[in-house]
C-alpha positions as a printed NumPy array, in Angstrom:
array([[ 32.078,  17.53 ,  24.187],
       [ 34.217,  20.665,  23.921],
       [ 32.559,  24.415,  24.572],
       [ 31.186,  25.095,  21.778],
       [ 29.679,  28.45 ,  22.455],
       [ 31.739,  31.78 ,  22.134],
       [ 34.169,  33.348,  23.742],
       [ 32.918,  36.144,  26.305],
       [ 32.702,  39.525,  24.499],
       [ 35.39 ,  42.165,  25.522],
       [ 32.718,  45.021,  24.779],
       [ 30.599,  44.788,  27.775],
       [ 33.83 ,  44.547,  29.732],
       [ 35.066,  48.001,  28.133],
       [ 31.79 ,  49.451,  29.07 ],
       [ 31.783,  48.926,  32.546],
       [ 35.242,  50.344,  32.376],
       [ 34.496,  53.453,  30.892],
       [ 31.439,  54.175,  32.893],
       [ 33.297,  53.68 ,  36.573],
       [ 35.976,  56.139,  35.089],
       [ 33.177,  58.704,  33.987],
       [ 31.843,  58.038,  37.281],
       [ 34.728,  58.637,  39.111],
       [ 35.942,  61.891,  37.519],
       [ 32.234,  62.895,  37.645],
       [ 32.585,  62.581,  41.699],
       [ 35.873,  64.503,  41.623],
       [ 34.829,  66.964,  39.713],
       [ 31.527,  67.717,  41.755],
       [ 33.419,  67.505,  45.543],
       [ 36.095,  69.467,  43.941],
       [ 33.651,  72.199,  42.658],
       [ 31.606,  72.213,  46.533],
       [ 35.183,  72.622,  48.299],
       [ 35.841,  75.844,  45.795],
       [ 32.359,  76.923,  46.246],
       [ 32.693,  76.407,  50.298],
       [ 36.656,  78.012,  50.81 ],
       [ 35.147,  81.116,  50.806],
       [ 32.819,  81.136,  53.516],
       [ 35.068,  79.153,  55.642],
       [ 37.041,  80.325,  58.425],
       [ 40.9  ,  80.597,  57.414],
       [ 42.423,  77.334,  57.351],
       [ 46.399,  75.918,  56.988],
       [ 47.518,  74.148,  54.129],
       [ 47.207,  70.831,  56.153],
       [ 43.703,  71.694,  57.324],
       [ 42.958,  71.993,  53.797],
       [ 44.019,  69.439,  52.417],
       [ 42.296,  67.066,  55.02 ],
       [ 38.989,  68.569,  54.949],
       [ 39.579,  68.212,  50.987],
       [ 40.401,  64.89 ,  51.446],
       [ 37.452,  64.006,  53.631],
       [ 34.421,  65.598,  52.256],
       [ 36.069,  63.773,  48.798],
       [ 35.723,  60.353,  50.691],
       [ 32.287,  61.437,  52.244],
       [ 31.197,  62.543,  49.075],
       [ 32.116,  59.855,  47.062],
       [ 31.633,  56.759,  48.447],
       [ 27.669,  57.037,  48.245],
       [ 27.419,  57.784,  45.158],
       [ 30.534,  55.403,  44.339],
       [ 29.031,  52.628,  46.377],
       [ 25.015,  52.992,  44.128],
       [ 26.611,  53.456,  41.073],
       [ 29.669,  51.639,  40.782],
       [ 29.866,  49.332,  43.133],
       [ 26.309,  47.568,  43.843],
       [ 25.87 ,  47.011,  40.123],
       [ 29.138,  45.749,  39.457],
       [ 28.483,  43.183,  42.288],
       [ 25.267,  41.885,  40.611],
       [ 26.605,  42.073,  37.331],
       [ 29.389,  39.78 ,  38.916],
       [ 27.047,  38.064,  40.773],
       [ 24.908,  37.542,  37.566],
       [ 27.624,  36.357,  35.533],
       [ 28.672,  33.701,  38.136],
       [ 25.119,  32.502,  37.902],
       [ 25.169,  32.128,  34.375],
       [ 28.543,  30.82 ,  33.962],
       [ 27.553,  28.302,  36.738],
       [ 24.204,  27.388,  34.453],
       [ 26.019,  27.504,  31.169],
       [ 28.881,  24.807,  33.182],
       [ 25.81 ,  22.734,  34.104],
       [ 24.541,  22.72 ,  30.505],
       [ 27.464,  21.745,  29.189],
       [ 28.043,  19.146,  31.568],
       [ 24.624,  17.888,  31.174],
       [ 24.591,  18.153,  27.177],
       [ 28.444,  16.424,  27.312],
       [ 27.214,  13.599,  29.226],
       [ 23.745,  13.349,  27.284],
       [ 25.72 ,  13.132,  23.484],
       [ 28.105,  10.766,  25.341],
       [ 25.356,   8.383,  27.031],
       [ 23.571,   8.203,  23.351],
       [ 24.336,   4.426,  22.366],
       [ 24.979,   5.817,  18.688],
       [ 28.429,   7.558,  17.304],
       [ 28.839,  11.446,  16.163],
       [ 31.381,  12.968,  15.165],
       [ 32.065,  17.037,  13.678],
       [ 33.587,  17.376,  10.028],
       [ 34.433,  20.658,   9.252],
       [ 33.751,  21.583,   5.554],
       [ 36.572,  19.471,   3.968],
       [ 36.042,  16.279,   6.267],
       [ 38.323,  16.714,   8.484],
       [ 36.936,  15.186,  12.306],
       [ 36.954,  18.203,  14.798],
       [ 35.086,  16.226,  17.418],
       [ 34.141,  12.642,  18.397],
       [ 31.748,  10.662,  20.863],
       [ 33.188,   8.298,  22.959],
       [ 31.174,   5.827,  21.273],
       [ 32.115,   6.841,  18.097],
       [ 35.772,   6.046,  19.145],
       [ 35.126,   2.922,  20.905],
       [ 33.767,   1.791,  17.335],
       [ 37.002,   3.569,  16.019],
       [ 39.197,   2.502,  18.307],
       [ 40.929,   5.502,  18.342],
       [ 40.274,   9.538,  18.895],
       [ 41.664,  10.453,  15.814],
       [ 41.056,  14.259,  15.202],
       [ 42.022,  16.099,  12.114],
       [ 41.828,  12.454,   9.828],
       [ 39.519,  12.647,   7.232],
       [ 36.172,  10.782,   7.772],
       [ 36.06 ,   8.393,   4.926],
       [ 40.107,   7.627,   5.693],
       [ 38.908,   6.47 ,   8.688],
       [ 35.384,   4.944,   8.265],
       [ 35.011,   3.861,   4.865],
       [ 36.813,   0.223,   4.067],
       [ 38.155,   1.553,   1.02 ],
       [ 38.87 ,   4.715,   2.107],
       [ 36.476,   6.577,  -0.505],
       [ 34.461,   9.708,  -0.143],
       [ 31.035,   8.806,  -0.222],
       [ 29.902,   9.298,  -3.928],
       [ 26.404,  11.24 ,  -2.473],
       [ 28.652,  12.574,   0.339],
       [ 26.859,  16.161,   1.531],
       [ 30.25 ,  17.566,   2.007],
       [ 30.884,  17.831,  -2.01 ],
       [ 27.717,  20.327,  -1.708],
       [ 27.487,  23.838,   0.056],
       [ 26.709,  23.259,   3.759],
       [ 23.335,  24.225,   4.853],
       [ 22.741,  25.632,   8.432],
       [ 20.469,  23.805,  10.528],
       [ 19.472,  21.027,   7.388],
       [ 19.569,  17.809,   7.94 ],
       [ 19.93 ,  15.382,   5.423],
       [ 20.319,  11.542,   5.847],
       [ 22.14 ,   8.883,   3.595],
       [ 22.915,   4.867,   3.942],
       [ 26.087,   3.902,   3.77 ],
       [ 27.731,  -0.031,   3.716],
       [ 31.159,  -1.183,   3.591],
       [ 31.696,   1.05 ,   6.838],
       [ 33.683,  -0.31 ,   9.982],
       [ 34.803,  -3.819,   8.699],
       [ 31.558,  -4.1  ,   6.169],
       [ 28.553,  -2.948,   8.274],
       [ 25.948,  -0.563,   6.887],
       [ 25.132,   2.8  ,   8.605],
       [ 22.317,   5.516,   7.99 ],
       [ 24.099,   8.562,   8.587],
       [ 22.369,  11.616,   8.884],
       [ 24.253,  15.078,   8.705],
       [ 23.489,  18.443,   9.832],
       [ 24.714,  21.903,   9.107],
       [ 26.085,  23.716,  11.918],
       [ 28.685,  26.274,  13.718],
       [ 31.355,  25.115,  15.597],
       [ 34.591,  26.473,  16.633],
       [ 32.82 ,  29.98 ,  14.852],
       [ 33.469,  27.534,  11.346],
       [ 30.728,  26.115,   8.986],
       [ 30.824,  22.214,  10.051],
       [ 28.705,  19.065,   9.827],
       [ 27.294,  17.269,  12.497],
       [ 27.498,  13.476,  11.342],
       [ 25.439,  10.788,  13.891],
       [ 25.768,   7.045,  12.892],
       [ 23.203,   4.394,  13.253],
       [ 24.263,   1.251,  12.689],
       [ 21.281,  -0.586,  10.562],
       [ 23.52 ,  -3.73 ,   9.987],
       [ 20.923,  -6.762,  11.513],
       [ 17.688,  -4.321,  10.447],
       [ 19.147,  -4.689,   6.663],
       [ 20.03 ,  -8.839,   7.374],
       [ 16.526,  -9.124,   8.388],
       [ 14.9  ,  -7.38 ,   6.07 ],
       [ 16.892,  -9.159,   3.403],
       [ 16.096, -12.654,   4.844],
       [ 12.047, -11.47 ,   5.206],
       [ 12.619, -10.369,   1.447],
       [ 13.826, -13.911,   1.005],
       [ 11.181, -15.468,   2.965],
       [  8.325, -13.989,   0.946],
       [  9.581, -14.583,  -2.837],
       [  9.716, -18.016,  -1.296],
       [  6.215, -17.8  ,   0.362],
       [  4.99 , -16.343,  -2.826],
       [  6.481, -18.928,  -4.869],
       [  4.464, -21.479,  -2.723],
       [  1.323, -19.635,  -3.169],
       [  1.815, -20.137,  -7.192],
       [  2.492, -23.501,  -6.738],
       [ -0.632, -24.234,  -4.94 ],
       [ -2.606, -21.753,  -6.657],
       [ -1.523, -23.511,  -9.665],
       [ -2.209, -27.124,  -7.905],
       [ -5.702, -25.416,  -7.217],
       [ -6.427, -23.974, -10.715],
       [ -5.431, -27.95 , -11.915],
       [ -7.836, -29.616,  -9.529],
       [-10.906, -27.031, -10.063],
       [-10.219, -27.727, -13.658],
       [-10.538, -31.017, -13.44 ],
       [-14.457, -30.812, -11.041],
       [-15.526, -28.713, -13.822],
       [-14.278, -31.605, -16.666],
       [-15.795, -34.284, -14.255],
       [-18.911, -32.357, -13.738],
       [-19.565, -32.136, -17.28 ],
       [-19.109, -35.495, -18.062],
       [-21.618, -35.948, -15.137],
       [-24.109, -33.721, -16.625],
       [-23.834, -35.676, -20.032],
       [-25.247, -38.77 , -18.327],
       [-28.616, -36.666, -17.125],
       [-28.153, -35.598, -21.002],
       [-28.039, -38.708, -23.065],
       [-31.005, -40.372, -23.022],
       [-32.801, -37.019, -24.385],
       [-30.008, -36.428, -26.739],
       [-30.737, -39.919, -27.882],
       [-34.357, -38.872, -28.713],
       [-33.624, -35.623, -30.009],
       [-31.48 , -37.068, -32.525],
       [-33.34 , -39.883, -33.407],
       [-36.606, -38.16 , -34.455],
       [-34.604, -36.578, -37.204],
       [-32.441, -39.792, -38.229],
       [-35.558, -41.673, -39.079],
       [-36.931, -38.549, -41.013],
       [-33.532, -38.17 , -43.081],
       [-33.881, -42.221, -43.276],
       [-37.158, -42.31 , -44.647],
       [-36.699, -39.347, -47.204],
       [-33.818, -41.325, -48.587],
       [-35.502, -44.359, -49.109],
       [-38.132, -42.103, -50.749],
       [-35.728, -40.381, -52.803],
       [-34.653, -43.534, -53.827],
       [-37.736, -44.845, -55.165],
       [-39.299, -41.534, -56.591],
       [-39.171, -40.568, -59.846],
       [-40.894, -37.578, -59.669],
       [-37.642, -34.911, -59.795],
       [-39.666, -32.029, -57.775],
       [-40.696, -34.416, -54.948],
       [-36.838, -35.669, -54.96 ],
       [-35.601, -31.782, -54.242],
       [-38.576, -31.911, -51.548],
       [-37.263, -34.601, -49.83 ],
       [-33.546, -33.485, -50.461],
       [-34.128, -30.056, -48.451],
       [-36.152, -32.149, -45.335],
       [-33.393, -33.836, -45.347],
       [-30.673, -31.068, -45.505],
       [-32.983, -29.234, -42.427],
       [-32.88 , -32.56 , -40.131],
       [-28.909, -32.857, -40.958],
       [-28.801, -29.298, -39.548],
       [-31.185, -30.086, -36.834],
       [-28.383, -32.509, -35.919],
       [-25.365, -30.857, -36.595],
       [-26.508, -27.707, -34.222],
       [-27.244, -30.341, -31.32 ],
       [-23.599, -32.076, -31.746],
       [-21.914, -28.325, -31.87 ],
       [-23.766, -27.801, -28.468],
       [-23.502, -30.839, -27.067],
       [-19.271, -30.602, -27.974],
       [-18.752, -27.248, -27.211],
       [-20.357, -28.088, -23.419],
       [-18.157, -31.066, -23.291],
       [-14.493, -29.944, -24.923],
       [-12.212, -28.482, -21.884],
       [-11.414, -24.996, -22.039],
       [ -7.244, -25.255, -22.208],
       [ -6.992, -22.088, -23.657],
       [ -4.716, -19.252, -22.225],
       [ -6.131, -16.628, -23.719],
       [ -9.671, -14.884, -23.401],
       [-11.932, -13.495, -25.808],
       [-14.781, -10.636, -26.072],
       [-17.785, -13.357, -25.147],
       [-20.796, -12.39 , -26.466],
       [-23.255, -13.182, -23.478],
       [-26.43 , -13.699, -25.053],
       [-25.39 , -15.905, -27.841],
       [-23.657, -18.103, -25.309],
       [-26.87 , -18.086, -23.475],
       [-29.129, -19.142, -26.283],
       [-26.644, -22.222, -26.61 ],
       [-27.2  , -23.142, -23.131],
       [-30.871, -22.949, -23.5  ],
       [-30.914, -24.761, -26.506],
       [-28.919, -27.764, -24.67 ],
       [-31.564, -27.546, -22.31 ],
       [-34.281, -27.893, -24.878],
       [-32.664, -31.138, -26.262],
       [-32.213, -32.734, -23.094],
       [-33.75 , -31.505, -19.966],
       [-36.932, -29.479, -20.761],
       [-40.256, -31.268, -20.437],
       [-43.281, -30.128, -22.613],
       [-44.818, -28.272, -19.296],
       [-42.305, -26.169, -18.49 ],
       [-41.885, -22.416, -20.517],
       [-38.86 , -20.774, -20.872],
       [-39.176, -17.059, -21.498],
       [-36.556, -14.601, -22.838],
       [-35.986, -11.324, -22.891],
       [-32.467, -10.471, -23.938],
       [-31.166,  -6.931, -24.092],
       [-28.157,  -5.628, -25.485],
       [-25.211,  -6.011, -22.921],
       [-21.84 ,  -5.559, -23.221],
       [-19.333,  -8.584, -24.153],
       [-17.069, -10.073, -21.608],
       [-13.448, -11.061, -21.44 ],
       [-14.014, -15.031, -21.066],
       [-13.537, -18.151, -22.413],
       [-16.991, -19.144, -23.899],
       [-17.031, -22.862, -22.669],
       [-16.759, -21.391, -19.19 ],
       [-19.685, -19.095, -19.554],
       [-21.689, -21.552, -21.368],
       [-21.21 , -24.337, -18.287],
       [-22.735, -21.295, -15.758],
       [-25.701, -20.611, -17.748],
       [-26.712, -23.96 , -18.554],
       [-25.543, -25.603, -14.556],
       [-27.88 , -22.765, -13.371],
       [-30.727, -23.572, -16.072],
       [-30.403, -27.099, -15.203],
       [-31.091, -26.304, -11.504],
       [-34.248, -24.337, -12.503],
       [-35.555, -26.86 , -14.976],
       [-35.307, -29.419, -11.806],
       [-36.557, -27.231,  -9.171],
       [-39.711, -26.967, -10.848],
       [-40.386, -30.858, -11.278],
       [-41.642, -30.79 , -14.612],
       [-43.941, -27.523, -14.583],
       [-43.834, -23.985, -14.643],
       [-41.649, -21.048, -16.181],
       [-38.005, -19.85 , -16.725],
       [-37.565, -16.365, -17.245],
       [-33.959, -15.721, -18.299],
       [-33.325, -12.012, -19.201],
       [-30.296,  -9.934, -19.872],
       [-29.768,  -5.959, -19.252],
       [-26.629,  -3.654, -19.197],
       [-26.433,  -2.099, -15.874],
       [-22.974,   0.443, -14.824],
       [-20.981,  -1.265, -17.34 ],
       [-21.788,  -4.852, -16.554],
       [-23.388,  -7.721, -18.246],
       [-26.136,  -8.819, -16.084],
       [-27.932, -11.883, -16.04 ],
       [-31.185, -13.113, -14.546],
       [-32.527, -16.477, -14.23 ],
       [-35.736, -17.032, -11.992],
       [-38.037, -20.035, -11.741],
       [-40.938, -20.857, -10.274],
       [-39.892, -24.238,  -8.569],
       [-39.973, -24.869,  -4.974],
       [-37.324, -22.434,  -3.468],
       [-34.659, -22.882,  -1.249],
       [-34.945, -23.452,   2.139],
       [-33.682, -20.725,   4.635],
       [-30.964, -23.04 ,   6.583],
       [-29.819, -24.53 ,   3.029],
       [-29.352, -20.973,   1.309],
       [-26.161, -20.559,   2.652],
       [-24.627, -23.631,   2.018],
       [-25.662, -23.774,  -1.806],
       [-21.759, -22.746,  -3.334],
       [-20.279, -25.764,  -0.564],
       [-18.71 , -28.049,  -2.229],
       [-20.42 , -31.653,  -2.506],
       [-23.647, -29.815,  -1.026],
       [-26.469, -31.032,  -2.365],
       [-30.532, -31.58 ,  -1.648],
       [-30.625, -34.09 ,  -4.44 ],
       [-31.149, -37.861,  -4.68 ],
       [-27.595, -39.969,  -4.508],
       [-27.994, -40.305,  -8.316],
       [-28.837, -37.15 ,  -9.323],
       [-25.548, -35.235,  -8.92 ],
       [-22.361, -34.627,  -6.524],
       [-23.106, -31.543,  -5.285],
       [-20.418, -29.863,  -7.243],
       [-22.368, -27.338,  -9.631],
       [-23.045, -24.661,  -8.038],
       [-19.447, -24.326,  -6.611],
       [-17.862, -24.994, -10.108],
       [-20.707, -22.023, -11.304],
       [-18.928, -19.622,  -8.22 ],
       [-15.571, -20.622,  -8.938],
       [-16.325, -19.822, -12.724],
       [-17.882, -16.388, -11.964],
       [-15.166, -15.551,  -9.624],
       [-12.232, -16.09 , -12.004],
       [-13.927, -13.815, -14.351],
       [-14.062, -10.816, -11.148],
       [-18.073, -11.916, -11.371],
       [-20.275, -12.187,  -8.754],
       [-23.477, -14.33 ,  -8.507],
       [-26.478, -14.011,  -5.667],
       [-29.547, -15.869,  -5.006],
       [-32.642, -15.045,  -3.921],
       [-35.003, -17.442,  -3.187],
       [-38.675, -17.947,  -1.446],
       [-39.977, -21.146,  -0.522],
       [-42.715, -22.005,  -2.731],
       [-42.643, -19.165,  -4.638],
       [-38.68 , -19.793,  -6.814],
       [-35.423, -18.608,  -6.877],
       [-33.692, -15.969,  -8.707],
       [-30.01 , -16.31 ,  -9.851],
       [-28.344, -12.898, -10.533],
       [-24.82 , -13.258, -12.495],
       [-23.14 ,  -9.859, -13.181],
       [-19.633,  -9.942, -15.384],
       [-17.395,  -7.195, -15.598],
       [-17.808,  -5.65 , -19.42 ],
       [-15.74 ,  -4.671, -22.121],
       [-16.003,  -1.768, -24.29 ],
       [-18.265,  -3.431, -26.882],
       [-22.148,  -3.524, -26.449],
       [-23.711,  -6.302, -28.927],
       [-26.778,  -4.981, -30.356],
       [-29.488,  -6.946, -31.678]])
């Protein structure tokens, strides 16, 4: 790399000139003055003896003080200087073969682009040392400035500023960084190239690599989302066959009743005991009609897309109710206590399938006696649920294992093993979460928390 620090200043030169002439002529002038002052108290002398003992006290005289004040400093200042211009060589040589050992090109644009200087590997990419060109002539493949090029901007000492480049070379891409400088005693730019070619290739082909990845993982995600839907379809239609035969009873009581007030409204004449019968009837076709709704709403699959503001405690009073019809024996007490919460963003089917899964598992627990406490409370924005029974608890080992899939303590013929995962799966879609708590002996307590909207349903 050329030298690019100054030229040596003539001024120190002229004032080491100009001090050995003052010294000089001050050394004249004193032996010249001591020979004047001495003539007169010397004995008589010739013109030759003069001059000689002129001449020598001069050179007596003089060379001392010529010798520590001309000519001792000007050997160290010489001396000095050869040092430095000995370090400065070694610098340069080291800093010439450190910029030409970097495996990267440079090159030095003055301010309009023309190359001043250039690495050898910069011209081995070249193929040429081709000072004065202009940069893009001779980079660029279509031989355009740069349209962000930091040469169409004021150069900035010492800044450095870094841009990306393509279509450089024969169509690789470069991040070239440039830096303000002085060189030659001109403003100029110190351009280094890194070729980021295979960095950009690879990072193009891991872009490609995870759309495609992520495209997978919606595939299977939607595979997943298919085949979950379909355990919680299954396990409904599993649930109806633990359902049926009280559903059956439920419904008959009232079909006989609205049987029997027709025949009687058939055979009575009385108009006031007809209307009697008429509104028994009307209350058992109700009776009816509310266990259907339940009974349909449990079963129909929830296809829609969309959710809705869920209100939690009316979708829990339509699980319990299903439990009433089917599941709840005479000895067993359900008490509520629902306070206002917040509704959810869900689909209502969903909900409905975790309340009355979890109810179910109560209701069984406790083998045909004891109490259900289901309550409801707003805590930090969240709908919060809790379900405790009095049944026989959970065992530690099996506590753990209770959201596995096909895990179950039951008979063979009283379930897969697939509610309590579908309840998880349910909650977790929703951003829910679910914990159990449970002492042997004593019950279990299911916590469900949803995430809630904006609206709090009063009583």
């Amino acid at each position: 790399m050329p030298d690019t620090s100054p030229a040596p200043q003539k001024k120190e030169f002229r004032q080491s000139a100009a001090w050995l002439l003052v010294v000089l002529v001050g050394a004249v002038f004193l032996v010249e003055t001591l020979v004047m002052i001495l003539l007169p108290v010397l004995p008589p002398m010739s013109r030759t003896e003069l001059i000689l003992m002129d001449a020598t006290l001069l050179s007596v005289l003089i060379f001392p003080i010529f010798y520590f004040l001309v000519f001792r400093p000007l050997v160290r200042n010489i001396t000095e200087r050869k040092h430095a211009e000995e370090a400065l060589r070694e610098t340069s040589d080291f800093n010439e073969l450190l910029i030409e050992s970097l495996p990267f090109g440079m090159d030095i644009v003055d301010a309009q682009g023309h190359i001043l200087y250039m690495s050898r590997a910069m011209e081995s990419a070249v193929g040429k040392r081709a000072l004065g060109e202009r940069c893009w002539n001779l980079y660029k493949d279509d031989r355009q400035q740069c349209a962000d090029c930091v040469l169409s901007q004021p150069l900035r000492l010492g800044v450095t500023q870094s841009m990306e480049s393509a279509d450089v070379l024969g169509g690789r891409v470069f991040e070239i960084t440039h830096t303000g400088m002085i060189y030659q005693g001109k403003p100029a730019v110190l351009e280094v190239f890194y070729d980021i070619t295979e960095r950009k290739h690879a990072e193009e082909m891991l872009e490609e690599k995870v759309e495609e990845r992520t495209r997978q993982l919606r595939e299977n995600q939607a595979e997943k989302d298919r085949v979950v839907g379909q355990l919680i379809q299954a396990e409904k239609m599993a649930a109806i066959g633990t359902m049926v035969s009280g559903i059956g009873h439920e419904i008959n009581n009232p079909l006989y009743v609205i049987l029997g007030k027709a025949e009687a409204i058939r055979d009575e004449s009385d108009v006031l005991a007809c209307n009697e019968h008429a509104r028994d009837i009307i209350k058992n076709s109700k009776h009816i009609a509310a266990i259907v709704k339940n009974l349909s709403g449990y079963i129909r699959p929830a296809d829609r897309h969309e959710l809705e503001n869920t209100d939690v405690r009316e979708v829990l009073t339509e699980a319990i109710a299903m439990a009433k019809h089917s599941l709840l024996d005479d000895r067993i007490e359900i008490r509520q206590n629902f306070a206002p919460v917040p509704e959810i963003a869900a689909k209502s089917e969903e909900v409905q399938q975790v309340f009355f899964n979890v109810i179910r598992n109560g209701i069984q627990a406790m083998s045909g006696r004891g109490v259900l406490e289901i309550s409801t409370a707003s805590e930090s924005g969240q709908a919060c649920i809790r379900i405790k029974d009095t049944g026989a608890g959970i065992l530690p080992e099996h506590l753990g294992k209770i959201f596995d899939p096909f895990f179950t303590t039951k008979g063979p013929d009283e379930g897969e093993g697939l509610g309590m995962y579908i309840v998880q799966k349910i909650v977790n879609k929703y951003n829910g979460t679910i914990v159990l708590e449970s002492q042997e002996n004593k019950g279990t307590t299911v916590t469900i928390r949803f995430p809630g909207t904006e609206n709090i349903k009063e009583e």
